[in-house]
Every structure is written in structure tokens, then in C-alpha cells.
C-alpha positions as CSV (number, residue, x, y, z in Angstrom):
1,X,0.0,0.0,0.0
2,X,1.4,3.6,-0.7
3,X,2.3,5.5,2.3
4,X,2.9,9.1,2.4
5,X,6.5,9.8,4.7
6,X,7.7,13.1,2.9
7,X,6.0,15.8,1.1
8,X,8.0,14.7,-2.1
9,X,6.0,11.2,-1.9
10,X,3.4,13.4,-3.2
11,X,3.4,14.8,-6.9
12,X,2.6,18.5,-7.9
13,X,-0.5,17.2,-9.9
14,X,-1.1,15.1,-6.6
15,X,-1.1,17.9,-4.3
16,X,-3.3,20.2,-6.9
17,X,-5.9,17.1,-7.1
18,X,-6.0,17.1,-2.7
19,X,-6.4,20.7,-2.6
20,X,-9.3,20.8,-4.8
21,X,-10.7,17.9,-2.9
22,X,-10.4,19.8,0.2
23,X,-12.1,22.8,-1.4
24,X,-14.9,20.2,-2.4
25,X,-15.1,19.0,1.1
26,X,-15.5,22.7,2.6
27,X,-18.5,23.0,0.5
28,X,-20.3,19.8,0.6
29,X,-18.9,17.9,3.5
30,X,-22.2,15.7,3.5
31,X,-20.6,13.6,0.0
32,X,-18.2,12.7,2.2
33,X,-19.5,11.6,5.0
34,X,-19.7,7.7,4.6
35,X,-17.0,7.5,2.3
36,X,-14.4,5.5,4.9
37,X,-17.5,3.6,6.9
38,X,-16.2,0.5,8.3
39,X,-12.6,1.5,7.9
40,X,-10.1,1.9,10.9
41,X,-7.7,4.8,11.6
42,X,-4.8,3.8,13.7
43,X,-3.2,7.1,15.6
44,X,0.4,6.0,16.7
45,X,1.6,9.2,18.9
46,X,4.9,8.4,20.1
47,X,4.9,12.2,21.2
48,X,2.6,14.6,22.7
49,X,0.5,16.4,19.9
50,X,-3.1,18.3,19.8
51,X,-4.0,19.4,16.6
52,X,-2.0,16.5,14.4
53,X,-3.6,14.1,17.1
54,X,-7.1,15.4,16.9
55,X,-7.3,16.9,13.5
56,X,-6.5,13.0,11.7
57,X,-9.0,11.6,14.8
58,X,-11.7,14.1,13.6
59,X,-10.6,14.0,9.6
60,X,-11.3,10.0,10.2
61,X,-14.9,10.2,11.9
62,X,-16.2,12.8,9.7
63,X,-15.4,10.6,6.7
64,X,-17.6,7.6,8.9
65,X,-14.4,5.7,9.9
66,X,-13.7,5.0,13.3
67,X,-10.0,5.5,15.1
68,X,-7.8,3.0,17.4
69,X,-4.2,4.1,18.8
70,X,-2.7,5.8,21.7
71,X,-1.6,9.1,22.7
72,X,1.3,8.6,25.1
73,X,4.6,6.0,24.3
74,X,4.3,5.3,27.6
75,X,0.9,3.4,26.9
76,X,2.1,1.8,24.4
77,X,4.6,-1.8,24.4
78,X,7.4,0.6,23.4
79,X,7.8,1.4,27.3
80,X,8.5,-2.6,27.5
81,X,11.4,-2.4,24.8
82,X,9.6,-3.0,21.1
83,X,10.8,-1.8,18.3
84,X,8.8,0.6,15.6
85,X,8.9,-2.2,12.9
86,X,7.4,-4.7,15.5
87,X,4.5,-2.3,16.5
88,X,3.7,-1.6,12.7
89,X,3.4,-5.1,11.8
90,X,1.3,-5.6,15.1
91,X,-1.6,-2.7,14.3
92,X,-1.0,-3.4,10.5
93,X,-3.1,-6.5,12.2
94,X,-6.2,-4.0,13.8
95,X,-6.7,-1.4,11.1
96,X,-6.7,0.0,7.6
97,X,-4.1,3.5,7.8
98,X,-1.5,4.4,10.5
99,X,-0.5,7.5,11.2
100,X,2.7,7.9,13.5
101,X,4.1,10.7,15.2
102,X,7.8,9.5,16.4
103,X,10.6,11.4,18.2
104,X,12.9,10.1,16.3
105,X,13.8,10.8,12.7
106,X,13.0,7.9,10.3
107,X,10.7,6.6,12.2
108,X,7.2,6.6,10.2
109,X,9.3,5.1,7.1
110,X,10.6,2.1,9.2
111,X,7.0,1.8,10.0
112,X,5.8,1.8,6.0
113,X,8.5,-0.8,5.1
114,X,7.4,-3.1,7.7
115,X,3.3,-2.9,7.1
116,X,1.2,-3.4,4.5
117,X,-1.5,-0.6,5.2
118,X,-0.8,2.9,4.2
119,X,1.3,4.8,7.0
120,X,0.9,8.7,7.2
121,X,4.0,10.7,8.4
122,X,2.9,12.9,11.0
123,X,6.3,14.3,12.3
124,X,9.2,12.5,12.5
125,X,12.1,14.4,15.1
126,X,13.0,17.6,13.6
127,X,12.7,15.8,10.2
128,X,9.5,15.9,8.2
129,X,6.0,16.7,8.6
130,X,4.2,16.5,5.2
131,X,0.8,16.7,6.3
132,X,1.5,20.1,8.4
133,X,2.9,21.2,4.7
134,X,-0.2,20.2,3.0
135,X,-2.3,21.9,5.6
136,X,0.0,25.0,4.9
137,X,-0.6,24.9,1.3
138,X,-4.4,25.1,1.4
139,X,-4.0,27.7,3.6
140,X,-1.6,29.8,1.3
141,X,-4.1,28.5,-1.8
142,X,-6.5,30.2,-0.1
143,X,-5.3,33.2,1.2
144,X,-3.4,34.2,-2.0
145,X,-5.3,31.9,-4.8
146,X,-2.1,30.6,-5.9
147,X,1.3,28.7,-4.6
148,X,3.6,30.3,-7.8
149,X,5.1,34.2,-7.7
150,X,4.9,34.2,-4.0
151,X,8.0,35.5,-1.1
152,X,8.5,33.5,1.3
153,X,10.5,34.0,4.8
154,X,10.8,31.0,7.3
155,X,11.4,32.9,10.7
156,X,12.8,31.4,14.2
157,X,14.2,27.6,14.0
158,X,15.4,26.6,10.7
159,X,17.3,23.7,11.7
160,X,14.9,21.6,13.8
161,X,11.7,22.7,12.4
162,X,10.2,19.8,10.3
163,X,7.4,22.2,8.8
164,X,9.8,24.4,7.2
165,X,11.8,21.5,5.7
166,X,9.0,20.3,4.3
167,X,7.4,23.6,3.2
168,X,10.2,24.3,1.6
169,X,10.8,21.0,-0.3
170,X,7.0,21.5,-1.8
171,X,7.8,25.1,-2.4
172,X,10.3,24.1,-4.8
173,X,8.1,22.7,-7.8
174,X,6.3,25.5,-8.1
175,X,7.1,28.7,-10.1
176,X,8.3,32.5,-9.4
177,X,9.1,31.8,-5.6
178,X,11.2,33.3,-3.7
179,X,12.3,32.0,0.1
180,X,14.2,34.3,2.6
181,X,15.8,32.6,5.9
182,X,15.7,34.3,9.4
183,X,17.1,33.0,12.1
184,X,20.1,33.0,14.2
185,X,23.8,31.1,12.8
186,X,22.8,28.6,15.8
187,X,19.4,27.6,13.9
188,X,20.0,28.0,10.4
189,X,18.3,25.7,7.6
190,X,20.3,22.7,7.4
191,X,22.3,22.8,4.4
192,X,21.5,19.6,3.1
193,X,18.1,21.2,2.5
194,X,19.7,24.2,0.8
195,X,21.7,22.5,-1.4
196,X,19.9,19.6,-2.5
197,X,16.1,21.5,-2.7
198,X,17.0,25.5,-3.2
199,X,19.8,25.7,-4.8
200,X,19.2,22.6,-6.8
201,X,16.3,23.9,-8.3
202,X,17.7,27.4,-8.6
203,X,15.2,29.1,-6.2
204,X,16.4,32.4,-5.3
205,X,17.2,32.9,-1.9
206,X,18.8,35.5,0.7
207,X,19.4,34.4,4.4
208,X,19.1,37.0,7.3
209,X,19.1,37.4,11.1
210,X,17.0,40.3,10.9
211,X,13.3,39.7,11.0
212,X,12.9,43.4,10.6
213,X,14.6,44.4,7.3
214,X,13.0,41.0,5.8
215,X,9.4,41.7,6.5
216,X,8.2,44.5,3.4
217,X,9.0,42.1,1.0
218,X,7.5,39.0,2.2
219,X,3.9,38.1,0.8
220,X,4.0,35.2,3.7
221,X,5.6,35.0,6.7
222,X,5.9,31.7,8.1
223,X,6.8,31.8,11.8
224,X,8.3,29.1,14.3
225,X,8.5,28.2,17.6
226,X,12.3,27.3,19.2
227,X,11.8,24.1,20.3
228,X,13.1,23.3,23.6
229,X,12.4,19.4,23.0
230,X,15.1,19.2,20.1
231,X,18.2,20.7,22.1
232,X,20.5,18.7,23.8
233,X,21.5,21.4,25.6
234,X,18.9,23.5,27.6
235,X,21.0,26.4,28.3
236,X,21.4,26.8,24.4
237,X,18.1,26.3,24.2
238,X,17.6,29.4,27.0
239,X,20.2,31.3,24.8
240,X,18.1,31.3,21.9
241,X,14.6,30.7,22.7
242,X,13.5,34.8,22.4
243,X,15.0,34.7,19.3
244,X,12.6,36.6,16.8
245,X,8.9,38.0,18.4
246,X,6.3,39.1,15.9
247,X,4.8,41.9,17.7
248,X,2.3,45.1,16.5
249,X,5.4,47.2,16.0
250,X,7.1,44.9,13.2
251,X,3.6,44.0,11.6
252,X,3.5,47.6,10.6
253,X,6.5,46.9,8.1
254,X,5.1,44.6,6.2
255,X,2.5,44.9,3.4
256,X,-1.1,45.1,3.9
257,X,-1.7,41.5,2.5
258,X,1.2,39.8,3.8
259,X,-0.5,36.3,5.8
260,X,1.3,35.2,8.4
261,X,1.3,31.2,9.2
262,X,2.5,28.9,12.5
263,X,2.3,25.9,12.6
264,X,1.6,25.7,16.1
265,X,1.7,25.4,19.3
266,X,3.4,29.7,19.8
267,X,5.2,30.1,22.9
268,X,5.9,33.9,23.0
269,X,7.2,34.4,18.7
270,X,4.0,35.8,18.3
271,X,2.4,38.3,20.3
272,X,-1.9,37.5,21.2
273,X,-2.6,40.9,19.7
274,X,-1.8,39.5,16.8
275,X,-4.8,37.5,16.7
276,X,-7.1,39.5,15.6
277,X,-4.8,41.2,13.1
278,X,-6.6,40.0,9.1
279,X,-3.4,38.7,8.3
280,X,-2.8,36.0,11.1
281,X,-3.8,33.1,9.9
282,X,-2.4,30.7,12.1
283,X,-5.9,28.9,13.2
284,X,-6.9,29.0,9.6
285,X,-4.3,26.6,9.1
286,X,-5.6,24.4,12.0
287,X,-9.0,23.9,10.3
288,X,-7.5,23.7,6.7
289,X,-5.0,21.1,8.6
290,X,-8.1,18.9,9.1
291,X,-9.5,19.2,5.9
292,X,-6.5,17.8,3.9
293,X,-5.8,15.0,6.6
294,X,-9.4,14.0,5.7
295,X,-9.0,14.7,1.4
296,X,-4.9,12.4,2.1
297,X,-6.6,9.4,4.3
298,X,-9.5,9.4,1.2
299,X,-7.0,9.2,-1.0
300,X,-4.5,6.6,0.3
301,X,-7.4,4.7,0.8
302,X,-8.8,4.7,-2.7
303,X,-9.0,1.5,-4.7
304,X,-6.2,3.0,-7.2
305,X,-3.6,3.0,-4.7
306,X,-3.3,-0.7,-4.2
307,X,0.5,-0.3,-4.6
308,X,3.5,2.1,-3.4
309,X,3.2,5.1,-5.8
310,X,7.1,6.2,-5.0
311,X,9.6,3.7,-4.7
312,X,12.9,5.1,-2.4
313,X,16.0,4.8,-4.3
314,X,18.7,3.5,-1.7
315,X,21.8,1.4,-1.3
316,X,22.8,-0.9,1.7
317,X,25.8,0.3,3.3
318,X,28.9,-1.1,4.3
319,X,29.0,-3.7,7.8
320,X,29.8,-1.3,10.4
321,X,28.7,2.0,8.5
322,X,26.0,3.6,10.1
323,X,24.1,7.4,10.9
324,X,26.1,9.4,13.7
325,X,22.8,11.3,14.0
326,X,21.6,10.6,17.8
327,X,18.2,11.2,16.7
328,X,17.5,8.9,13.5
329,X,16.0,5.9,14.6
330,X,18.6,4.0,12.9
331,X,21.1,4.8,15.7
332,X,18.2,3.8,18.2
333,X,16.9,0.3,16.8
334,X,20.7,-1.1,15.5
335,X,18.3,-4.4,14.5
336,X,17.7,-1.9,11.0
337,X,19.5,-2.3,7.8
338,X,21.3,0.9,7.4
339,X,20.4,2.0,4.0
340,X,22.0,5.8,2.4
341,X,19.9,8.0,-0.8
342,X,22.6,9.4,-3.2
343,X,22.4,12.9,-3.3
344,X,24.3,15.9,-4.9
345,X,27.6,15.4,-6.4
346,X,27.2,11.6,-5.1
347,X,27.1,12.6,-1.3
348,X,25.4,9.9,0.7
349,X,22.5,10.4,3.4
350,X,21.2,8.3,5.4
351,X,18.0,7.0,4.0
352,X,15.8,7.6,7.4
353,X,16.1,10.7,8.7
354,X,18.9,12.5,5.4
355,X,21.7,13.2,7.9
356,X,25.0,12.9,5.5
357,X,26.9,9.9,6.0
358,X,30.8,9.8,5.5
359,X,33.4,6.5,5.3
């Protein structure tokens, strides 16, 4: 069965074809409500969520399914010791879809290759989160009418947010965009992700630490949290957390149209009176969030996606080779064939969570 583990899984024509379905669900929800009776949504949430947990729990009973899982590893047999391939081939057993929120990087993919049910990615470490990117692409559809000949700026924590990696990554099949990167040395993009998606696909670019002198040129601003839960060390994490703070006083440098998105939950980035500022549209994106969870679990469980729709091009590597990253699941679960993608200029990453390998 296909799964969907990274935005990319996903073509352009198949994003289009979701979006529009989502539109068509806005307007007549009631043709959809029966279409997954009798089907079985199975939440895996490794780690604590509210709106990914609840949105694909609500997306699944609204299309007349019915939802099984847990909320809490610690409920789970993973607090006794098993592995993520072990616990996909158990529920792969109870229900018709996973989707898996997981701690660590790679995780959701382990899960696809060991089940035979579609598994839905729904944030893996500070890795990907493609259905947060397709709820931020209705949301820009909306707002603007388009996803070409738009600016872009990804504010606060580059490295470890999995939104803006995967934002970005759709971004770049589209036309006329442009993406500016704010943030602080300490939490830039990683540049794996700007070589291999921006400047790849020639997308024009310009990186700054100043939220300010960005702003009048953005037509979307899409803010982020610093997320404490990433660090390794808390007093970095201290250091930088007040990074970037979107207050009344910046808002008045940017255009009158400029929409600003988050994928939630805010700590203190953006100010509550910006709430009720027209171009916040941060719980817009919660409800459009929703909508495409419900148009993706249609989809993967349409009758035409018997089979994998994107095969992962990868190569076993060498006995003893492995990922130094501390958070792919790879380095957790050593019982996992350690498999590398070949990227630019022949550079070799590891196949679960894209860190670059080197022997």
C-alpha cells in the first residue's frame, strides 16, 4: 500500500488534485460523510500532539471511519522495549491506515516498510511533517489563490523545524518563488536542505538574522517556535529561545496582505494581539489542517492506490557503517538495515532521517 512519509511522496498534480478535494469537502462535506465507513484509523503518537492528534481523529470520523491508537509512548509496548517495525506489523493486524508521530527521525518510514497498510508521516524528530505542509498549502491557496510568484520568509528555528523543511521542499516545484531565511547562525536551515532542494532547483534565496529588514517584502511570513524538546543542551536552548517575536510594531513593516502562518503550538514568537490582526492566519491553518488530513486518508485509501506510488531509491551500506545522528532511529533500533539515498555530487545520506553519511 502507498504510504505518504515526505512531502515529495506526493506529486505537484497530486497535491493540486488534494487541494481541490479539500475545497470540495468545505463545500459539501455531507458527500463525504460515509466515504471510509467501516474503515479503521490507527493514531500512533509516540509524542505529545493536539492538533496532528485530533485533527486526523476528527478527519477519520467525519469521513464515517472509526479511530484505534494511543496518545502517550508510555501506553504503548514501546515502554517494554519493542521496536517501531514490531508495532507496525502488530496494528498493521487492527486497522486499515497508520499515522505515527515518532521522536525520532526515520521513524514513520521504518513503520511503511514493515506494514502493509498505508502509514501517514505525522512528524518525524526535527525531520518531516508533510501533512502540516499540506495543511499549509491550502491555507496559502486560499489566502493568495495561488502557490507560484509568491515571497516567502521561514522565521525562528530553521534547523529543527520539520514544517519548514518540508514547506520548503513543496515550495520548490512551483514557479516564481522566492524564500528568505531568518534565524540566528545557531538555527539556520540545514544545508543539506539548501543544497539539494533550493539551490538545486535554482530558487532564489537570501538568508538574514533580521526579522525586521525581511518583512516588506515577504507576501508570507511563516513563523516558528524554538523548540526546547530538540536541544541537547537547555541552556542553548535558554540562549536562543526569544529569538525573533512578531509583535504590532514589526507588523507595521510589512505589506497590507502579507499572511502570516505557524504551525503551532506559539510560545511567546507571536504576540496574542496579533490575533485579531486579518493577516494571522495561524488557526486558519488548524482547520485547513483537518481538511486535507481527511482529502490524504480518502485518497491513500482509494481503490487505485493498491500499490507504493514512490519507490525510495537507496543502497545498503557497508558492515559497520551507520548514521552518527543521535536522533535517527537508525542509531536507536541497531536491528535496521542501514540503507543511504545518493544525493548531490554523489554525497550519501542516510536513508531515514537524510543526515550525511561519510566513510
Amino acid at each position: 500500500m502507498r504510504s505518504v512519509i515526505d512531502i515529495l511522496d506526493l506529486s505537484v498534480s497530486e497535491i493540486d488534485e488534494l487541494i481541490a478535494t479539500a475545497c470540495n469537502m468545505i463545500e459539501s462535506p455531507e458527500k463525504y460523510s460515509e466515504l471510509c465507513r467501516g474503515k479503521k484509523l490507527a493514531t500512533l503518537f509516540f509524542e505529545p500532539s493536539t492538533r496532528t492528534r485530533l485533527s486526523f481523529e476528527a478527519a477519520m470520523l467525519e469521513l464515517g471511519g472509526s479511530v484505534i491508537g494511543f496518545s502517550d509512548a508510555k501506553s504503548s509496548s514501546a515502554a517494554k522495549g519493542e521496536t517501531v517495525a514490531d508495532t507496525a506489523r502488530v496494528v498493521n493486524c487492527y486497522a486499515d491506515i497508520i499515522a505515527m508521530r515518532h521522536p525520532l527521525e526515520g521513524a514513520p518510514l521504518v513503520a511503511s516498510l514493515n506494514a502493509s497498510i498505508p502509514v501517514i508521516n505525522a512528524g518525524d524528530g526535527g525531520h518531516a511533517h508533510p501533512t502540516q505542509t499540506l495543511a499549509d498549502l491550502l491555507t496559502i491557496y486560499r489566502e493568495k489563490g495561488r502557490l507560484n510568484d509568491l515571497t516567502i520568509g521561514f522565521c525562528g528555528d530553521l534547523k529543527y523545524g520539520r514544517p519548514v523543511h518540508s514547506l520548503i521542499s513543496a515550495l520548490s516545484r512551483y514557479t516564481g518563488i522566492k524564500i528568505v531565511l531568518i534565524s540566528p547562525p545557531e538555527l539556520a536551515l540545514p544545508e543539506y536542505t539548501k543544497k539539494e532542494v533550493i539551490i538545486r532547483n535554482d530558487i532564489p534565496f537570501e538568508e538574514t538574522s533580521s526579522l525586521e529588514k525581511a518583512l516588506p517584502e515577504l507576501d508570507i511570513l511563516y513563523m516558528t517556535r524554538v523548540q526546547g524538546e530538540r536541544f541537547e543542551d537547555q541552556a542553548e536552548y535558554e540562549r536562543l529561545k526569544g529569538s525573533y517575536i512578531l509583535d504590532l510594531e514589526k507588523m507595521s513593516l510589512a505589506k497590507k496582505d502579507m499572511s502570516v502562518l505557524h504551525p503551532l503550538p506559539r510560545v511567546d514568537e507571536i504576540t496574542c494581539d496579533i490575533d485579531s490582526d486579518p493577516r494571522a492566519c495561524y488557526f486558519k491553518q488548524v482547520a485547513n489542517g483537518k481538511i486535507m488530513r481527511k482529502a490524504l486518508i480518502a485518497k491513500l485509501l482509494s481503490a487505485e492506490n493498491v500499490h507504493c506510488g514512490n519507490e525510495r531509491s537507496a543502497e545498503f551500506l557497508p558492515k559497520g557503517v551507520c548514521c552518527s545522528n543521535p536522533r535517527c532511529i537508525s542509531s536507536v533500533e541497531r536491528g535496521l538495515t542501514q540503507l543511504a539515498v545518493i544525493g548531490e555530487n554523489g554525497a550519501k545520506r542516510c536513508a531515514y532521517c537524510e543526515a550525511e553519511i561519510n566513510f
